[in-house]
C-alpha positions as CSV (number, residue, x, y, z in Angstrom):
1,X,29.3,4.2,31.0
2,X,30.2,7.1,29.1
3,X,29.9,5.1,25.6
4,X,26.5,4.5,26.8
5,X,25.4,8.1,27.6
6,X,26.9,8.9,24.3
7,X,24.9,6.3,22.7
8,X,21.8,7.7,24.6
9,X,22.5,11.2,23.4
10,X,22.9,10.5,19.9
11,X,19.8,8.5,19.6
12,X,17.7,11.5,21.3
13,X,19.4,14.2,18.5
14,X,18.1,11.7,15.8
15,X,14.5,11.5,17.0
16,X,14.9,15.0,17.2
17,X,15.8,15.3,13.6
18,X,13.3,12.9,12.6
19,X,10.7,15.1,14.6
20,X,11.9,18.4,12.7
21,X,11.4,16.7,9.7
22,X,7.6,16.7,10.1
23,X,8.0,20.0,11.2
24,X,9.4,22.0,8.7
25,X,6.0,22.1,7.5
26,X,4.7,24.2,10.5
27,X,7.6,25.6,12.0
28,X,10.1,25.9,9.2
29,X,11.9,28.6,10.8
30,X,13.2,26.8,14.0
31,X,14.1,24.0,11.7
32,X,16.4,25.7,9.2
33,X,17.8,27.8,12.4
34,X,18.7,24.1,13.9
35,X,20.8,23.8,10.7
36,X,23.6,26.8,11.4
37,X,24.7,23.9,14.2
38,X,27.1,22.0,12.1
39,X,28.7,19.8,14.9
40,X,29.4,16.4,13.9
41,X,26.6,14.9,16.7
42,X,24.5,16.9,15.1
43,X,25.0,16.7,11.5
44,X,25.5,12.8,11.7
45,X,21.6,12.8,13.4
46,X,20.3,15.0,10.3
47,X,21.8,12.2,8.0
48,X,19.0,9.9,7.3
49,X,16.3,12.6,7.3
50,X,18.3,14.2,5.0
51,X,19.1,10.7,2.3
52,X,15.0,10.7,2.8
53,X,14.0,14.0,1.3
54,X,16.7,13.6,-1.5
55,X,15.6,10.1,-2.8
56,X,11.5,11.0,-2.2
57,X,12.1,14.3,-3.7
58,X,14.1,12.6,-5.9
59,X,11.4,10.4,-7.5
60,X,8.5,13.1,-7.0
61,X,11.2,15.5,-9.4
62,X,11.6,12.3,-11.8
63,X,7.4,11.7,-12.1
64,X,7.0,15.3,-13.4
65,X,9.3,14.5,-16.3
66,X,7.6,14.3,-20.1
67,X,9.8,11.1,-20.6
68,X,8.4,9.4,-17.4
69,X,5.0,9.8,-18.6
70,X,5.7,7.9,-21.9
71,X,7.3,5.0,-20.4
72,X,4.7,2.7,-21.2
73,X,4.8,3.6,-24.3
74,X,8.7,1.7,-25.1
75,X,8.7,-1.6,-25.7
76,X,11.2,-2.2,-23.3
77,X,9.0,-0.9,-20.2
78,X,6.9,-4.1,-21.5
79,X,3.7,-2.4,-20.3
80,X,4.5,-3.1,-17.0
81,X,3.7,-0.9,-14.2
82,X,6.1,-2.5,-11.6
83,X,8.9,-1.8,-14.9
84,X,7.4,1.9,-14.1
85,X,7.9,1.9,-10.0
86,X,11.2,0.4,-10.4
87,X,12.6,2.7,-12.7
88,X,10.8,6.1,-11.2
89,X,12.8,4.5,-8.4
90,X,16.1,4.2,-9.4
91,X,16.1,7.1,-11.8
92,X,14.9,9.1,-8.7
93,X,17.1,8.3,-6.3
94,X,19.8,9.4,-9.3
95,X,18.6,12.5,-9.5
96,X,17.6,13.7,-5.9
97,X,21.6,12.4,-5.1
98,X,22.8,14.4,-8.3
99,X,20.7,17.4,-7.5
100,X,22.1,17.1,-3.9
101,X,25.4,17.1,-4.8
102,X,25.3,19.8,-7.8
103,X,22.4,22.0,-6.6
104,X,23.9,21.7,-3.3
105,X,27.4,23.3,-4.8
106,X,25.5,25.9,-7.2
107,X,23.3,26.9,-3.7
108,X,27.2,26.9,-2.1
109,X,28.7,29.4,-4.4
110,X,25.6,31.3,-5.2
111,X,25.6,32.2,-0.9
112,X,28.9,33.0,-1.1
113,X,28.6,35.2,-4.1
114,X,26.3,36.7,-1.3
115,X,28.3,37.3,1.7
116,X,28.1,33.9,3.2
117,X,30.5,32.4,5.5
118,X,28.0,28.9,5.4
119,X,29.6,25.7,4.7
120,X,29.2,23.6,1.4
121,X,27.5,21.0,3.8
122,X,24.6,23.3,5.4
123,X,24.0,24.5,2.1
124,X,23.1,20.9,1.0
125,X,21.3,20.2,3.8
126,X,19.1,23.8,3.3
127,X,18.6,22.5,-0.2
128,X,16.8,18.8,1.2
129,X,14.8,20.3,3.7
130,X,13.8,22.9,1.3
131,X,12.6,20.2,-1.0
132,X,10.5,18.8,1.4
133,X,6.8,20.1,-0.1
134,X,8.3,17.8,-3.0
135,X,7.4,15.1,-0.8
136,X,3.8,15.7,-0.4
137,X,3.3,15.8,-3.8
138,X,4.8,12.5,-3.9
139,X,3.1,10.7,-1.3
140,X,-0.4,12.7,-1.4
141,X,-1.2,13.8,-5.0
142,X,0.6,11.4,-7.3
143,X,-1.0,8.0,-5.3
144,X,-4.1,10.0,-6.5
145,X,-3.3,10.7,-10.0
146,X,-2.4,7.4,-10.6
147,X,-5.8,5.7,-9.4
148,X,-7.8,8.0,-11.8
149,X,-5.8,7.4,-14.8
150,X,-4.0,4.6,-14.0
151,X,-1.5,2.6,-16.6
152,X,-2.6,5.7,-18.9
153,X,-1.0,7.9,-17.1
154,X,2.3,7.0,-18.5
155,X,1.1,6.3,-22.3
156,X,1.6,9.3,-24.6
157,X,-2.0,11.4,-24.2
158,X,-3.2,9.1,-21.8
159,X,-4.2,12.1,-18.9
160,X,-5.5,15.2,-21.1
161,X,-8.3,17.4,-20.3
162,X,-8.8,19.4,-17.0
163,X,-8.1,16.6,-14.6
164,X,-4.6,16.2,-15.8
165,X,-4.5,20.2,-16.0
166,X,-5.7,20.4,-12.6
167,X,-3.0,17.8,-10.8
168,X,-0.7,19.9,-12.9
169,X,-1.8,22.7,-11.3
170,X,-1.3,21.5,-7.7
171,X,2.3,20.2,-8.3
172,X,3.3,23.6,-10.0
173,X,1.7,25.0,-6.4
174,X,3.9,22.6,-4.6
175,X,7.0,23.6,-6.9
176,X,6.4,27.5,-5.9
177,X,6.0,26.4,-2.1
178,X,9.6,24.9,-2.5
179,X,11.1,27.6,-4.1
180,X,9.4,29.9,-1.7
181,X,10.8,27.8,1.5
182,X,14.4,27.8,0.1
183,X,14.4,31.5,-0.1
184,X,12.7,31.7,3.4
185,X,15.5,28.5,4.7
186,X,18.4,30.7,3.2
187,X,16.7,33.8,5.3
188,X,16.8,31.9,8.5
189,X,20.2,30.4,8.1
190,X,22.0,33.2,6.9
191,X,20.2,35.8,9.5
192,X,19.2,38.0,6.2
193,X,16.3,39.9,4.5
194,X,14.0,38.0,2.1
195,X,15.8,40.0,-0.2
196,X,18.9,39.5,0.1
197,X,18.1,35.7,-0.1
198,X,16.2,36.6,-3.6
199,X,19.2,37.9,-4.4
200,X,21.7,34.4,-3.5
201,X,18.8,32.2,-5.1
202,X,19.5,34.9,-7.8
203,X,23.4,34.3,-7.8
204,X,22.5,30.1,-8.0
205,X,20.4,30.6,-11.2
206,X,23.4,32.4,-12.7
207,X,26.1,30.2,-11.5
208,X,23.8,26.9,-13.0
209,X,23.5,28.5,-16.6
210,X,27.4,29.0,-16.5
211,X,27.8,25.3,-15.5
212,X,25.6,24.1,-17.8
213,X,25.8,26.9,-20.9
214,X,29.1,25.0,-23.0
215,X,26.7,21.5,-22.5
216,X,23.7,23.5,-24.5
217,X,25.2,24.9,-27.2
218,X,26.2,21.8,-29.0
219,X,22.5,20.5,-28.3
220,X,21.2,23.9,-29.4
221,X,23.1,24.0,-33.1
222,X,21.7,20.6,-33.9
């Protein structure tokens, strides 16, 4: 009996995760608050929301990349757009689980360079729901961007001129509204000022150049 009220229990807390997913669009502040509870009920019902937001965000971060709009463009990509999907796939999942991981630890030490007492794991988990507006550019603006322009869109100078500045625009919009709900997630969390979150997001900038400074001077001397 008690197996199956614990069964019960944890399948309400993942609906309920699943339901704040969708709402950290219009109430982002009792969302991020939900994360400061790090039991393990908890944190196990955040788990696929969270894997979701890392691989879409993932691929949405991958689609923005110069090289991914030039794929068509290698012989090996064989001028195939299902070549494309598979490997704005793969490569995105890659880098939403790399970001995750790395951007998780650079938000990590950049809140405790802070004053935070937050774990490694909420600070990950701030960083996925933060990504979130990623998402709607994903599943909103690039379906559209890829019906005007189509296979073009990923040949070298296939999607100039003011359309292509335009959907550039609205993703660098989206890209802002990220940023801006990552300061406003650490804010909640953390119980601070907007400033004092500037400040940590600050500290996480800092910490990424020092991490990645030794890997750009080689690349910057050739």
């Amino acid at each position: 009996m008690e197996a199956g009220e614990r069964s019960t229990s944890q399948d309400v807390l993942d609906r309920e995760w699943w339901l704040r997913t969708l709402a950290i669009f219009q109430a982002p502040r009792a969302v991020f608050a939900a994360l400061r509870n790090e039991s393990t009920e908890d944190v196990e019902a955040r788990a696929e929301p969270v894997l979701a937001l890392v691989l879409l965000a993932g691929m949405a971060g991958v689609l923005v990349a110069p090289s991914t709009r030039r794929l068509l463009d290698e012989s090996l990509v064989d001028n195939s757009l299902a070549v494309v999907a598979v490997l704005v796939f793969v490569t995105g999942a890659l880098y939403g689980v790399a970001t995750y991981w790395i951007g998780g630890l650079a938000l990590y030490v950049g809140l405790r360079g802070a004053g935070s007492k937050g774990s490694y794991l909420r600070a990950r988990h701030v960083l996925a729901f933060a990504a979130a507006p990623l998402v709607v550019g994903l599943v909103f603006v690039w379906p559209v961007r890829i019906a005007v322009y189509g296979a073009d869109l990923f040949r070298s100078g296939g999607d100039n001129g003011a359309g292509s500045a335009a959907f550039d625009a609205i993703l660098g919009i989206i890209g802002l509204w990220a940023a801006g709900l990552l300061v406003y997630g650490i804010a909640v969390v953390e119980r601070w000022s907007i400033v004092r979150a500037l400040v940590a997001v600050a500290l996480v900038v800092l910490s990424l150049l020092v991490i990645t400074f030794p890997f750009l001077i080689p690349l910057a001397s050739r």
